[in-house]
C-alpha positions, -999 to +999 in steps of 0.1 A: +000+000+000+011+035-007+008+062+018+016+097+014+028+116+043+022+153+046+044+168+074+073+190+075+105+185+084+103+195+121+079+167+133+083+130+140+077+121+106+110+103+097+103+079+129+065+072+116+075+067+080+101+045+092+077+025+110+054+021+086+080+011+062+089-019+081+052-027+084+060-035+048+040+000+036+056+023+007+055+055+020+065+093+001+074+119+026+059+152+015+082+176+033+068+212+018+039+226+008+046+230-033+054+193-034+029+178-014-005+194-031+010+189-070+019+152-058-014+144-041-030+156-070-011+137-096+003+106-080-014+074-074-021+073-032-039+045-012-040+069+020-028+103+028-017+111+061-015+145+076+001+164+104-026+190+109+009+205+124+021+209+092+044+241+092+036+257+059-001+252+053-033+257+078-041+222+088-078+216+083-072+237+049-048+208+038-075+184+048-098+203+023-073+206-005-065+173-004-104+161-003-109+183-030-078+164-056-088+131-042-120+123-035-124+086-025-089+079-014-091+077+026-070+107+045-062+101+082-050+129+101-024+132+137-021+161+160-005+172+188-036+196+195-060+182+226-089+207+218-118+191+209-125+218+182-098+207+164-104+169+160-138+180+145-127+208+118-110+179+108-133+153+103-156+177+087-132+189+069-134+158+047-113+133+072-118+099+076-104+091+109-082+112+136-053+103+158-038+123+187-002+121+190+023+106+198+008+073+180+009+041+183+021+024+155+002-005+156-028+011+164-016+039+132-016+003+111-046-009+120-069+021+114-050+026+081-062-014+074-097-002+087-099+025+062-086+006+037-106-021+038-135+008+037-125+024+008-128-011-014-157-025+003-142-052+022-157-064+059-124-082+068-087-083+067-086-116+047-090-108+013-093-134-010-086-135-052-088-166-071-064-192-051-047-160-037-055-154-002-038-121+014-043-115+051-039-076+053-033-075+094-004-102+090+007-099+050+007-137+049+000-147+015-014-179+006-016-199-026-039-228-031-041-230+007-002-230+008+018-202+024+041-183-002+071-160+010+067-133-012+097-101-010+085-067+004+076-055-034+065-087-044+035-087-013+032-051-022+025-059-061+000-090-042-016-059-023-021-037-051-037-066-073-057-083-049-070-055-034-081-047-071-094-084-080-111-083-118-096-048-126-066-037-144-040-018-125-022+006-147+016+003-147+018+036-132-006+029-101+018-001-096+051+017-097+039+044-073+026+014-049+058-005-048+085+017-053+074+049-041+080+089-055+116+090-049+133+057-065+139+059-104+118+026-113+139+009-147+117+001-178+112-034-171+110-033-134+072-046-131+075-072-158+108-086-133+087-083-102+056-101-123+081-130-136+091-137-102+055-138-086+045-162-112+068-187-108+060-181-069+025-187-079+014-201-114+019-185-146-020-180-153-027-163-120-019-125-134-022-114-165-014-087-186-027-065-213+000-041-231-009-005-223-038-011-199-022-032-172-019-057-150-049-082-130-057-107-108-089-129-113-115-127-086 
Protein backbone atom coordinates (compact mmCIF):
# COMPACT_ATOMS: atom_id res chain seq x y z
CA UNK A 1 0.00 0.00 0.00
CA UNK A 2 1.14 3.48 -0.74
CA UNK A 3 0.82 6.16 1.85
CA UNK A 4 1.60 9.75 1.39
CA UNK A 5 2.83 11.62 4.30
CA UNK A 6 2.22 15.33 4.62
CA UNK A 7 4.42 16.76 7.40
CA UNK A 8 7.28 19.04 7.49
CA UNK A 9 10.47 18.54 8.44
CA UNK A 10 10.31 19.50 12.10
CA UNK A 11 7.89 16.70 13.26
CA UNK A 12 8.32 13.00 13.99
CA UNK A 13 7.65 12.06 10.57
CA UNK A 14 10.99 10.29 9.70
CA UNK A 15 10.26 7.93 12.91
CA UNK A 16 6.48 7.20 11.55
CA UNK A 17 7.49 6.71 8.01
CA UNK A 18 10.14 4.45 9.19
CA UNK A 19 7.68 2.49 11.00
CA UNK A 20 5.44 2.12 8.59
CA UNK A 21 7.98 1.14 6.17
CA UNK A 22 8.92 -1.90 8.13
CA UNK A 23 5.17 -2.75 8.39
CA UNK A 24 6.00 -3.48 4.78
CA UNK A 25 3.98 -0.01 3.59
CA UNK A 26 5.64 2.30 0.73
CA UNK A 27 5.52 5.49 1.96
CA UNK A 28 6.52 9.26 0.14
CA UNK A 29 7.37 11.86 2.58
CA UNK A 30 5.89 15.17 1.50
CA UNK A 31 8.16 17.61 3.25
CA UNK A 32 6.76 21.19 1.82
CA UNK A 33 3.86 22.61 0.78
CA UNK A 34 4.63 22.97 -3.30
CA UNK A 35 5.42 19.34 -3.42
CA UNK A 36 2.86 17.80 -1.38
CA UNK A 37 -0.53 19.42 -3.13
CA UNK A 38 0.99 18.86 -7.00
CA UNK A 39 1.86 15.18 -5.83
CA UNK A 40 -1.36 14.38 -4.10
CA UNK A 41 -3.02 15.59 -7.02
CA UNK A 42 -1.13 13.66 -9.59
CA UNK A 43 0.32 10.63 -8.01
CA UNK A 44 -1.40 7.39 -7.39
CA UNK A 45 -2.13 7.30 -3.24
CA UNK A 46 -3.90 4.47 -1.20
CA UNK A 47 -4.02 6.93 1.97
CA UNK A 48 -2.83 10.31 2.78
CA UNK A 49 -1.67 11.09 6.06
CA UNK A 50 -1.46 14.49 7.63
CA UNK A 51 0.12 16.36 10.36
CA UNK A 52 -2.64 18.95 10.94
CA UNK A 53 0.90 20.48 12.38
CA UNK A 54 2.15 20.91 9.17
CA UNK A 55 4.42 24.10 9.18
CA UNK A 56 3.61 25.69 5.89
CA UNK A 57 -0.14 25.17 5.25
CA UNK A 58 -3.26 25.74 7.82
CA UNK A 59 -4.05 22.22 8.84
CA UNK A 60 -7.79 21.65 8.26
CA UNK A 61 -7.18 23.69 4.89
CA UNK A 62 -4.79 20.78 3.84
CA UNK A 63 -7.45 18.38 4.82
CA UNK A 64 -9.81 20.33 2.32
CA UNK A 65 -7.29 20.64 -0.48
CA UNK A 66 -6.48 17.26 -0.41
CA UNK A 67 -10.40 16.14 -0.34
CA UNK A 68 -10.94 18.27 -3.01
CA UNK A 69 -7.85 16.45 -5.63
CA UNK A 70 -8.79 13.14 -4.22
CA UNK A 71 -12.03 12.31 -3.51
CA UNK A 72 -12.40 8.61 -2.52
CA UNK A 73 -8.88 7.95 -1.36
CA UNK A 74 -9.14 7.66 2.61
CA UNK A 75 -6.96 10.69 4.54
CA UNK A 76 -6.18 10.14 8.16
CA UNK A 77 -5.00 12.89 10.12
CA UNK A 78 -2.41 13.20 13.68
CA UNK A 79 -2.13 16.09 15.99
CA UNK A 80 -0.48 17.17 18.79
CA UNK A 81 -3.62 19.60 19.47
CA UNK A 82 -6.03 18.17 22.55
CA UNK A 83 -8.91 20.68 21.76
CA UNK A 84 -11.77 19.10 20.94
CA UNK A 85 -12.46 21.76 18.21
CA UNK A 86 -9.81 20.71 16.42
CA UNK A 87 -10.36 16.90 16.02
CA UNK A 88 -13.84 17.95 14.48
CA UNK A 89 -12.66 20.77 11.84
CA UNK A 90 -11.02 17.88 10.83
CA UNK A 91 -13.34 15.32 10.26
CA UNK A 92 -15.58 17.68 8.74
CA UNK A 93 -13.22 18.94 6.86
CA UNK A 94 -13.39 15.78 4.67
CA UNK A 95 -11.26 13.32 7.19
CA UNK A 96 -11.76 9.85 7.61
CA UNK A 97 -10.36 9.09 10.85
CA UNK A 98 -8.17 11.20 13.58
CA UNK A 99 -5.32 10.28 15.84
CA UNK A 100 -3.85 12.29 18.66
CA UNK A 101 -0.22 12.09 18.97
CA UNK A 102 2.34 10.55 19.82
CA UNK A 103 0.76 7.35 18.03
CA UNK A 104 0.95 4.06 18.34
CA UNK A 105 2.09 2.37 15.46
CA UNK A 106 0.18 -0.51 15.58
CA UNK A 107 -2.80 1.13 16.39
CA UNK A 108 -1.56 3.89 13.21
CA UNK A 109 -1.62 0.35 11.11
CA UNK A 110 -4.57 -0.90 11.95
CA UNK A 111 -6.89 2.14 11.37
CA UNK A 112 -4.99 2.60 8.11
CA UNK A 113 -6.22 -1.39 7.43
CA UNK A 114 -9.66 -0.25 8.69
CA UNK A 115 -9.93 2.47 6.22
CA UNK A 116 -8.58 0.61 3.66
CA UNK A 117 -10.63 -2.05 3.75
CA UNK A 118 -13.55 0.79 3.72
CA UNK A 119 -12.55 2.38 0.82
CA UNK A 120 -12.84 -1.11 -1.45
CA UNK A 121 -15.65 -2.53 0.32
CA UNK A 122 -14.22 -5.20 2.19
CA UNK A 123 -15.70 -6.38 5.89
CA UNK A 124 -12.36 -8.23 6.75
CA UNK A 125 -8.66 -8.25 6.74
CA UNK A 126 -8.63 -11.63 4.68
CA UNK A 127 -8.96 -10.75 1.30
CA UNK A 128 -9.28 -13.40 -1.05
CA UNK A 129 -8.62 -13.51 -5.19
CA UNK A 130 -8.83 -16.55 -7.07
CA UNK A 131 -6.40 -19.20 -5.07
CA UNK A 132 -4.73 -16.02 -3.71
CA UNK A 133 -5.49 -15.39 -0.20
CA UNK A 134 -3.83 -12.15 1.37
CA UNK A 135 -4.31 -11.47 5.06
CA UNK A 136 -3.89 -7.61 5.26
CA UNK A 137 -3.28 -7.52 9.37
CA UNK A 138 -0.40 -10.20 9.03
CA UNK A 139 0.67 -9.93 4.95
CA UNK A 140 0.75 -13.72 4.91
CA UNK A 141 -0.01 -14.72 1.51
CA UNK A 142 -1.44 -17.93 0.63
CA UNK A 143 -1.57 -19.89 -2.63
CA UNK A 144 -3.93 -22.81 -3.12
CA UNK A 145 -4.07 -23.04 0.70
CA UNK A 146 -0.17 -22.98 0.80
CA UNK A 147 1.79 -20.20 2.42
CA UNK A 148 4.08 -18.30 -0.17
CA UNK A 149 7.14 -16.04 0.99
CA UNK A 150 6.69 -13.28 -1.20
CA UNK A 151 9.73 -10.11 -0.98
CA UNK A 152 8.52 -6.72 0.44
CA UNK A 153 7.65 -5.52 -3.37
CA UNK A 154 6.52 -8.66 -4.41
CA UNK A 155 3.51 -8.69 -1.30
CA UNK A 156 3.15 -5.11 -2.19
CA UNK A 157 2.51 -5.89 -6.06
CA UNK A 158 -0.02 -9.02 -4.25
CA UNK A 159 -1.63 -5.93 -2.29
CA UNK A 160 -2.09 -3.74 -5.11
CA UNK A 161 -3.65 -6.64 -7.34
CA UNK A 162 -5.73 -8.28 -4.89
CA UNK A 163 -7.01 -5.52 -3.36
CA UNK A 164 -8.13 -4.69 -7.10
CA UNK A 165 -9.42 -8.40 -7.96
CA UNK A 166 -11.12 -8.27 -11.84
CA UNK A 167 -9.60 -4.81 -12.58
CA UNK A 168 -6.56 -3.73 -14.39
CA UNK A 169 -4.05 -1.79 -12.45
CA UNK A 170 -2.18 0.59 -14.71
CA UNK A 171 1.57 0.29 -14.66
CA UNK A 172 1.85 3.58 -13.17
CA UNK A 173 -0.63 2.88 -10.14
CA UNK A 174 1.76 -0.11 -9.55
CA UNK A 175 5.08 1.74 -9.66
CA UNK A 176 3.86 4.40 -7.35
CA UNK A 177 2.60 1.39 -4.93
CA UNK A 178 5.77 -0.47 -4.77
CA UNK A 179 8.47 1.68 -5.30
CA UNK A 180 7.39 4.89 -4.07
CA UNK A 181 8.04 8.87 -5.48
CA UNK A 182 11.58 9.01 -4.92
CA UNK A 183 13.31 5.70 -6.51
CA UNK A 184 13.92 5.92 -10.38
CA UNK A 185 11.80 2.64 -11.30
CA UNK A 186 13.88 0.89 -14.72
CA UNK A 187 11.66 0.09 -17.84
CA UNK A 188 11.18 -3.40 -17.07
CA UNK A 189 11.02 -3.28 -13.41
CA UNK A 190 7.24 -4.60 -13.09
CA UNK A 191 7.51 -7.22 -15.80
CA UNK A 192 10.83 -8.60 -13.34
CA UNK A 193 8.73 -8.25 -10.23
CA UNK A 194 5.57 -10.13 -12.27
CA UNK A 195 8.08 -12.99 -13.59
CA UNK A 196 9.07 -13.75 -10.16
CA UNK A 197 5.53 -13.82 -8.64
CA UNK A 198 4.48 -16.18 -11.16
CA UNK A 199 6.76 -18.68 -10.83
CA UNK A 200 6.03 -18.07 -6.90
CA UNK A 201 2.47 -18.71 -7.94
CA UNK A 202 1.35 -20.05 -11.39
CA UNK A 203 1.94 -18.49 -14.57
CA UNK A 204 -1.97 -18.02 -15.35
CA UNK A 205 -2.72 -16.30 -11.96
CA UNK A 206 -1.86 -12.47 -13.37
CA UNK A 207 -2.21 -11.39 -16.46
CA UNK A 208 -1.44 -8.71 -18.57
CA UNK A 209 -2.69 -6.46 -21.26
CA UNK A 210 -0.05 -4.10 -23.10
CA UNK A 211 -0.91 -0.46 -22.32
CA UNK A 212 -3.77 -1.13 -19.93
CA UNK A 213 -2.17 -3.19 -17.24
CA UNK A 214 -1.89 -5.72 -14.97
CA UNK A 215 -4.87 -8.20 -13.00
CA UNK A 216 -5.74 -10.73 -10.77
CA UNK A 217 -8.92 -12.86 -11.26
CA UNK A 218 -11.47 -12.73 -8.60
Amino acid sequence: MHILMIEGNSGPGSETGDALIRLGYTVSWLKDARSAWGTVRNRTADLILIDLDFPEWNGIDAVKHARSARRDTPILVTSSASDLSVRVAALDAGADDYMARPVHIDELAARIRSLIRRRRGFSVNRLVAGEVSLDLGTSEVTFRGEKVSLTRRELALVQSLVGNAGRFVPRHSLEDSIYGLDMVVGDNAIEVLVHGLRRKLSSGTIRNVRGIGYSIAQ
